[in-house]
Structure formats: structure tokens, C-alpha cells
N, C-alpha and C positions, 0 to 999 in steps of 0.2 A: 748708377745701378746699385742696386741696395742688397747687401749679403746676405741669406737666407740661414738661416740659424734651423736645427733640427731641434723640436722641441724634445725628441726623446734621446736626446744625447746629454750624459752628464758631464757638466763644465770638470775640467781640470782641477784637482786639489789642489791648495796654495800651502806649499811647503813654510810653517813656521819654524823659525829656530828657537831651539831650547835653550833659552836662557835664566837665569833669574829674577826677572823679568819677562812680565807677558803684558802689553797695554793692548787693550779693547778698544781702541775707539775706531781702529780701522778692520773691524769685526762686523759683518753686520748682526743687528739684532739677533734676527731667523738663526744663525750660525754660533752666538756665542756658550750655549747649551754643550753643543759637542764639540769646540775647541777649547772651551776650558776643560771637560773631561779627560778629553787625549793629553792636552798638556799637562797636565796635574802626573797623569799615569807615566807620562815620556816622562818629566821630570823627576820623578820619584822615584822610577825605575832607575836613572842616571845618576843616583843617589843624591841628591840637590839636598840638602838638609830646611831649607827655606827657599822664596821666593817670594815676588811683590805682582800680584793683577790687579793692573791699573785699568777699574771701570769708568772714572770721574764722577762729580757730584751728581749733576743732575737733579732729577726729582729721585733717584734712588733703586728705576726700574732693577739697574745689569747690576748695582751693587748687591741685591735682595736677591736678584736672581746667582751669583757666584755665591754666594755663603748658601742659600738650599742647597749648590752641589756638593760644599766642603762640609757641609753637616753629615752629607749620605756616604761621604766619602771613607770609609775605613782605615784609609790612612795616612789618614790627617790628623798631626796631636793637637793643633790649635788655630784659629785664627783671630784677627782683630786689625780693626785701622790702622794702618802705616802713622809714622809719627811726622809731624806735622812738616816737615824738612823734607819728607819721602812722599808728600800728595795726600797727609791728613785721612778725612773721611773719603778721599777721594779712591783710595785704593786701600787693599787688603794684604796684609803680611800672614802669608802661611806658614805652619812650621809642619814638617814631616817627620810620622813615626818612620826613625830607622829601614833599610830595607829588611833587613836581618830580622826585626824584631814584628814589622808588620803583618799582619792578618790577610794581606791579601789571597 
């Protein structure tokens, strides 16, 4: 017998943990817009001075798509490639403006 699923029911959020690290790849696509948003804002608010989101190589789609968000993002003092020991062009190393001192 086969479980009937409600199409108007919204699945369950899936609790990420804040770390210094955030890897993508068990993100799906559709999803990774607003989970790297909330993470950015959870991490930043938690005062994280940095962290590394690991999109992987790819043809570049989620990497192109995570630096549009860090560009919009106000309180983000920089970003750029992880160094090659940390997953290269594979991932992105953020650095965050201060709580104290950010715009949000």
C-alpha cells in the first residue's frame, strides 16, 4: 500500500548547523538561494568572523550563484576562492564585517 503524501503540506525544515563551514552539495539546487542566505545571517549574527561554502567545481552554476548573494549581502567585507588545501576554486572563503560595525 503506498503512502499518500498531502501536496499542500510543507515538508519539515531541515535544521543546519552553524558552523564554519557550510558544504552544498547535499543542498538541493531549488534550495540553495535561501540556505545560504539564513546561513550567512545565522552565522554573522553568531559573530563567526569567517567561514568556507563549499559549492564544488562543477561547470560553476552554485559557485556563480553564492557570490551573487555575497555581493548583495551588506555584511560581507570580502570574499574569494578557498586556498587550494581548503577545496581551491571549489569553495569560497567569506570574511564578515564585524557585528558591531555592520550595516545591517
Amino acid at each position: 500500500m503506498a503512502e499518500y503524501e498531502d501536496p499542500d503540506l510543507e515538508p519539515e525544515p531541515v535544521r543546519i548547523p552553524i558552523e564554519d563551514v557550510l558544504d552544498l552539495h547535499s543542498v538541493s539546487p531549488r534550495d540553495v538561494k535561501p540556505v545560504v542566505e539564513e546561513y550567512l545571517s545565522e552565522a554573522h549574527r553568531l559573530g563567526f568572523q569567517a567561514v568556507r561554502i563549499i559549492h564544488g567545481r562543477g561547470i560553476g552554476v552554485q559557485r556563480e550563484m553564492v557570490r551573487k548573494i555575497l555581493e548583495r549581502t551588506p555584511f560581507i567585507a570580502s570574499f574569494g576562492d578557498a586556498p587550494v588545501e581548503a577545496g581551491g576554486w571549489g569553495a569560497t572563503i567569506v570574511t564578515f564585517i564585524p557585528p558591531s560595525a555592520s550595516p545591517t
